[in-house]
C-alpha positions as CSV (number, residue, x, y, z in Angstrom):
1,X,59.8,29.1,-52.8
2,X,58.0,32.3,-53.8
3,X,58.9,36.0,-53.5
4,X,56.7,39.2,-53.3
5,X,57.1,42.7,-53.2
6,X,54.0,44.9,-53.7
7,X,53.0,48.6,-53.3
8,X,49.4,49.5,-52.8
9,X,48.2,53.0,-52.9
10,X,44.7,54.5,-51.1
11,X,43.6,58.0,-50.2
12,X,41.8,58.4,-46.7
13,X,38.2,60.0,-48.0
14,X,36.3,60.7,-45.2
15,X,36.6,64.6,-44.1
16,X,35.1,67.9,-44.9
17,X,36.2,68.8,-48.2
18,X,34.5,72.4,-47.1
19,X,36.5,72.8,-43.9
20,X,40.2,70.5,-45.0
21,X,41.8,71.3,-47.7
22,X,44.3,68.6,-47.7
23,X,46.7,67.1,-50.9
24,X,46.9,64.0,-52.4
25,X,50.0,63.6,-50.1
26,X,48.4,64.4,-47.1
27,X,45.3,61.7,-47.6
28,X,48.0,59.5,-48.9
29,X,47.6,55.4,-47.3
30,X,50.6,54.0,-48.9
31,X,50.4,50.1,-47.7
32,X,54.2,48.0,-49.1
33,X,55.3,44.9,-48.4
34,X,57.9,42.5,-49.1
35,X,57.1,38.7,-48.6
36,X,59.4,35.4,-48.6
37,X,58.7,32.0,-48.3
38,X,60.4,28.7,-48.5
39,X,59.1,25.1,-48.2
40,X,59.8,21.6,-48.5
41,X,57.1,18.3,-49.6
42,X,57.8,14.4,-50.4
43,X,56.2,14.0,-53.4
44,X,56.5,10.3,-53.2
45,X,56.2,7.5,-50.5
46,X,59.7,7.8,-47.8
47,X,60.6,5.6,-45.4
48,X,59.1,6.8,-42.5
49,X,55.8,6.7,-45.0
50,X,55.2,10.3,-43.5
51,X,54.0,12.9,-45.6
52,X,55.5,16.2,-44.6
53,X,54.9,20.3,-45.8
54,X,57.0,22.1,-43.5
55,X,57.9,26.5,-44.4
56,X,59.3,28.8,-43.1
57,X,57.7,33.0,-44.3
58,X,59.3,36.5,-43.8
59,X,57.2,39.3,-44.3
60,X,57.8,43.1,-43.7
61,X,55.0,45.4,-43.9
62,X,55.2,49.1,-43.7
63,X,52.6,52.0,-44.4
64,X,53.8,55.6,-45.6
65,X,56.1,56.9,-42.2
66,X,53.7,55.1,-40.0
67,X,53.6,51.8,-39.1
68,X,56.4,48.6,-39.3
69,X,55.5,45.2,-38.9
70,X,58.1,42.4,-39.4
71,X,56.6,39.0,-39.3
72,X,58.1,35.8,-39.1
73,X,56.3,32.6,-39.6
74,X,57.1,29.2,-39.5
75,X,54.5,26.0,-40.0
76,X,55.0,21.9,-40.4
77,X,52.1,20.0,-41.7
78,X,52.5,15.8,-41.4
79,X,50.5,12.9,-41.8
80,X,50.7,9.3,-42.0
81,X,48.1,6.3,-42.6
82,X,48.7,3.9,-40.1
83,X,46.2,1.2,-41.6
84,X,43.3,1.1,-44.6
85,X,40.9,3.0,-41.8
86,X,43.1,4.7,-39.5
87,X,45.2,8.0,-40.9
88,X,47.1,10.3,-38.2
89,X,47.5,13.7,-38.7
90,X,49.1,17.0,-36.9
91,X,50.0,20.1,-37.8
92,X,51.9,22.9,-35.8
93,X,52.9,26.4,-36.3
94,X,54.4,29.7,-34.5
95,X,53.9,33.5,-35.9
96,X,55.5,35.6,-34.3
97,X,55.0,39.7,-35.5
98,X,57.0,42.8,-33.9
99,X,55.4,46.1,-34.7
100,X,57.2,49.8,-34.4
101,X,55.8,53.1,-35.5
102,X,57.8,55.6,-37.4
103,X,56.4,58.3,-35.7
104,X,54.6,59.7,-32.7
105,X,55.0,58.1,-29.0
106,X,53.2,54.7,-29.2
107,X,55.0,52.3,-27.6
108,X,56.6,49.1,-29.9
109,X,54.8,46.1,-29.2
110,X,54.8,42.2,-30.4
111,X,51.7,40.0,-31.4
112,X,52.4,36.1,-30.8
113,X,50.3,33.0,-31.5
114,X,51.2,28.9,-31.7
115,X,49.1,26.3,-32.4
116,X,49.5,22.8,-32.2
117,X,46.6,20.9,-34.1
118,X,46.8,16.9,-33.8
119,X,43.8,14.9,-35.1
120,X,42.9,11.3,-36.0
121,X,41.3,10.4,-38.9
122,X,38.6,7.2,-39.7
123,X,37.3,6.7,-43.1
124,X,35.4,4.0,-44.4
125,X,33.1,3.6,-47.9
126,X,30.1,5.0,-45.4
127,X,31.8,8.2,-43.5
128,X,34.9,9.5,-42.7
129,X,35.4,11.1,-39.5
130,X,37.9,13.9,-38.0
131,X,38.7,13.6,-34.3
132,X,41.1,16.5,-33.0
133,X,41.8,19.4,-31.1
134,X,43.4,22.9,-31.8
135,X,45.9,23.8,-29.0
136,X,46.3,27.6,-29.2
137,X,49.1,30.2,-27.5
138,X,47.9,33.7,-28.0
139,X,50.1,35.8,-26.7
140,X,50.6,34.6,-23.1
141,X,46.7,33.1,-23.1
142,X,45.8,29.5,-23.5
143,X,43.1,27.8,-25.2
144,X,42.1,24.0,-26.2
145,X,39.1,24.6,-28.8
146,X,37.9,21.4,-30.9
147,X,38.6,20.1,-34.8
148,X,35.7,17.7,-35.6
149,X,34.1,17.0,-38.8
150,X,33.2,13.9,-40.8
151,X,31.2,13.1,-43.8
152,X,28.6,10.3,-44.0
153,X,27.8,8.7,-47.4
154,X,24.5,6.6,-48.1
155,X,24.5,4.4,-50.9
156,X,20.6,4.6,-51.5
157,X,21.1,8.6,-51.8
158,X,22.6,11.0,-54.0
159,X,24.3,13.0,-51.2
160,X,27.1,13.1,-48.9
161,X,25.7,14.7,-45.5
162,X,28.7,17.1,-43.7
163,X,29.3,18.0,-40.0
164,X,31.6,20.3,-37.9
165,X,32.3,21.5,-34.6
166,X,35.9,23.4,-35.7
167,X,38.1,26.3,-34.4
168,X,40.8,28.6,-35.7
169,X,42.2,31.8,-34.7
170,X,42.3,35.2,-36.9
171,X,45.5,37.4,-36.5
172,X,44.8,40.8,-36.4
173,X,48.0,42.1,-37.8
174,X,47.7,46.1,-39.2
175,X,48.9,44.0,-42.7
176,X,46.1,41.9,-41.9
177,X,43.5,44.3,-40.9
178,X,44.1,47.4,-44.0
179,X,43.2,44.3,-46.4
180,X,39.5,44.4,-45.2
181,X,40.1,48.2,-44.6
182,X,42.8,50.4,-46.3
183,X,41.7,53.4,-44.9
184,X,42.5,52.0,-41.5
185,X,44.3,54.6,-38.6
186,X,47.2,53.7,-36.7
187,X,46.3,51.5,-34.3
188,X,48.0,50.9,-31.0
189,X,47.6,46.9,-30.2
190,X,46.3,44.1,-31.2
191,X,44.2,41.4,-30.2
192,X,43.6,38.4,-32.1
193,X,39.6,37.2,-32.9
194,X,39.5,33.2,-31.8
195,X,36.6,31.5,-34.3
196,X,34.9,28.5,-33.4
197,X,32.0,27.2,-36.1
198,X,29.4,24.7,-36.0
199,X,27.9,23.4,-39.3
200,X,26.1,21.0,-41.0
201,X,25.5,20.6,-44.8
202,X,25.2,18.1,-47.8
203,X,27.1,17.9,-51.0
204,X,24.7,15.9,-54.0
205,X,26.3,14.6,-57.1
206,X,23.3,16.4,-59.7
207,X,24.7,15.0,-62.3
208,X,28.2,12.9,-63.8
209,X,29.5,17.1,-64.6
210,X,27.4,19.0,-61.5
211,X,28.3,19.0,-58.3
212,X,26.2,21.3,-55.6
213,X,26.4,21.8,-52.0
214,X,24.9,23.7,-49.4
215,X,26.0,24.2,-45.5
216,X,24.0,26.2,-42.7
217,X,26.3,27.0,-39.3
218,X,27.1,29.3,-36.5
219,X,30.0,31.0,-36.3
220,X,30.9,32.4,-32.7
221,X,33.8,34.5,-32.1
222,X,35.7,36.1,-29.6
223,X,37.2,39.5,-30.0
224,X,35.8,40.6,-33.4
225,X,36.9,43.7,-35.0
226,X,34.7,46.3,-36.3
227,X,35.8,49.4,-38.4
228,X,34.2,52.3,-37.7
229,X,34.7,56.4,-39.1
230,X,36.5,58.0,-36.8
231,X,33.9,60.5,-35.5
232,X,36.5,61.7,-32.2
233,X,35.7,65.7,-31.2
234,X,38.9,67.4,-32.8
235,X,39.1,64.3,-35.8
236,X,39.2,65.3,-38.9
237,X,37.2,61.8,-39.9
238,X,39.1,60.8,-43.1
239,X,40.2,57.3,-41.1
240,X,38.6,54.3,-39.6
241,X,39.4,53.4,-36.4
242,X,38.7,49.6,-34.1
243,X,35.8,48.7,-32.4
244,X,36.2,45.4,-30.5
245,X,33.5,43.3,-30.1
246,X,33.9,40.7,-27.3
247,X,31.7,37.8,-28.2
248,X,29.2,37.9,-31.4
249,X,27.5,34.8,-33.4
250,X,27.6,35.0,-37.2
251,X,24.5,32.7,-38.5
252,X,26.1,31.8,-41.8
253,X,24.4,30.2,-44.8
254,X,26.3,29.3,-47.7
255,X,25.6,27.7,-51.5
256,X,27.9,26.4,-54.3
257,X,27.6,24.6,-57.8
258,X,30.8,23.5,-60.1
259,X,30.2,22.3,-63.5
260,X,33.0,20.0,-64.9
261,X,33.8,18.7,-68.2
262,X,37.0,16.7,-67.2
263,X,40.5,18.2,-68.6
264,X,39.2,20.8,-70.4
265,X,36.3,23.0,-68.3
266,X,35.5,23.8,-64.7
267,X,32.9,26.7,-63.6
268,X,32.0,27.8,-60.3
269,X,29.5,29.9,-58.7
270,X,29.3,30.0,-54.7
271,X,27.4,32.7,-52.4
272,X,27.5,33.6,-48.8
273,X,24.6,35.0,-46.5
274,X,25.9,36.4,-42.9
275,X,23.6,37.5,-40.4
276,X,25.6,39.1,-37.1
277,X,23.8,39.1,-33.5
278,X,24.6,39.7,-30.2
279,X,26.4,42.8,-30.5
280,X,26.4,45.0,-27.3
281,X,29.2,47.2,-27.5
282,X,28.6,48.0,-31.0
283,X,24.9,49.4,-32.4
284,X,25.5,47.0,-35.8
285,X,27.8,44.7,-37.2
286,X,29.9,47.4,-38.7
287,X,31.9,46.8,-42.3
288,X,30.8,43.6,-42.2
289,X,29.4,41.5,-45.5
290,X,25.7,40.5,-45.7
291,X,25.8,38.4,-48.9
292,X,29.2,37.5,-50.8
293,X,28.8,36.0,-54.2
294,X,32.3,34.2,-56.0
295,X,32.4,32.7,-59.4
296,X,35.3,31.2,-61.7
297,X,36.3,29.9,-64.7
298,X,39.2,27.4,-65.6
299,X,39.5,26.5,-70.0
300,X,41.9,24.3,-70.9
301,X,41.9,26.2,-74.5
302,X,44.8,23.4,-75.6
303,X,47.3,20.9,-73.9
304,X,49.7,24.8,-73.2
305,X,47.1,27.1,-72.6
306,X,44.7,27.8,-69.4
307,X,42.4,30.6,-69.4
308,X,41.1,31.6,-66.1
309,X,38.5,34.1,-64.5
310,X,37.3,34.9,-61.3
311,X,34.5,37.3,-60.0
312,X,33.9,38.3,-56.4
């Protein structure tokens, strides 16, 4: 189980300081939330011998006499090996979030998605392969998108070579949304961005405490969300507003390199290139990220004491 509460506190930025002459209250984003979750796991062999992760999550969102947004999310992960090569897998879940506004005449409104994800799952000492699909409810629409992957080792060569053809879709709550953009304006509905990604990659053992890997891939979406300044005749600008983008194609590239010294060191360093086309309802890929870099640190100073870091 875990429990959250957390107050975050921004001031909208973007108007004429020469013509507005506003306070710190007036510019004030105040994002709070309160966030419960339970959850269940074997941790040893049942039965049944299924492995199970079921939870249930609360979570109530609210911004400074805006916006409320209670969600309510509930998600059962299961899997069991059915021989030494065969493994099945599924995993289901249903969010459902109701949003009201504290103010003004928009209209409550709810945002509802289910997935149901089945998948079977060969491995061998050459590859291991992934065979699924991703059954998706999004609110009222229906979508089959495919879950493949697998890995391919070769004994003669120092990698493992990596394939995908995999889906998922993004929720695009207002609690969601302000954590890319706090400075985010009301906004009057939702619609959630589907993701489907092809890749390919390899992952090379360097050395017995380096391990690198590198992936190339397409990422094409459906209903992408831009944030733009709000630039409206009679705005006052200090807020972003939503630009949807129906379909777009991310051409991602992405590096990483951990160096291990088992039980007592583990470094990281990972980077990200995006590169969005196809946009026609939007001039450029708006508050989007060109290059992300990540690194992190785990010391296991003594058998009671950890020392992390992490940069992003």
């Amino acid at each position: 189980g875990s429990l959250a509460v957390s107050q975050s506190n921004f001031h909208l930025y973007g108007y004429d300081h020469n013509i507005y002459k506003y306070s710190k209250q007036d510019v004030l984003q105040q994002l709070n939330e309160f966030d419960l979750k339970l959850g269940i796991r074997n941790t040893g062999e049942n039965v049944f011998k299924i492995n199970y992760d079921p939870s249930i999550r609360f979570n109530y969102f609210t911004t400074k006499d805006q916006v409320s947004e209670l969600g309510f999310n509930i998600s059962v992960d299961a899997d069991r090996r059915i021989n030494n090569f065969f493994k099945l897998k599924a995993s289901a879940f249903f969010d459902a979030t109701s949003v009201s506004f504290k103010k003004g005449l928009q209209n409550s409104f709810s945002n509802n998605i289910s997935q149901f994800s089945p998948s079977l799952v060969y491995e061998t000492s050459v590859y291991k392969i992934n065979g699924g699909v991703n059954a998706i409810w999004n609110n009222g629409d229906v979508v089959c998108l495919p879950n493949l992957y697998g890995e391919l080792y070769l004994n003669n060569f120092p990698f493992i070579f990596q394939a995908g053809f995999v889906s998922k879709i993004n929720k695009n709550t207002y609690k969601n949304l302000t954590s890319v953009n706090p400075y985010l304006s009301v906004i009057n509905a939702q619609i959630n961005t589907l993701e489907t990604e092809y890749y390919g990659g390899i992952i090379s053992n360097i050395s017995k405490r380096i391990v690198a890997s590198a992936k190339a891939g397409v990422v094409a979406y459906k209903n992408y969300q831009f944030f733009i300044n709000d630039t409206a005749t009679g705005s006052d600008g200090k807020s972003f507003l939503l630009s949807n983008e129906e379909k777009i194609n991310n051409f991602r590239l992405q590096g990483d390199i951990t160096y291990t010294i088992p039980g007592k060191l583990m470094a990281n360093g990972a980077i990200t290139f995006n590169g969005f086309t196809g946009m026609k309802t939007n001039q450029k890929a708006w508050h989007t990220l060109p290059m992300e870099g990540r690194a992190s640190v785990r010391w296991n100073f003594n058998k009671k004491l950890l020392i992390k870091s992490e940069l992003y």
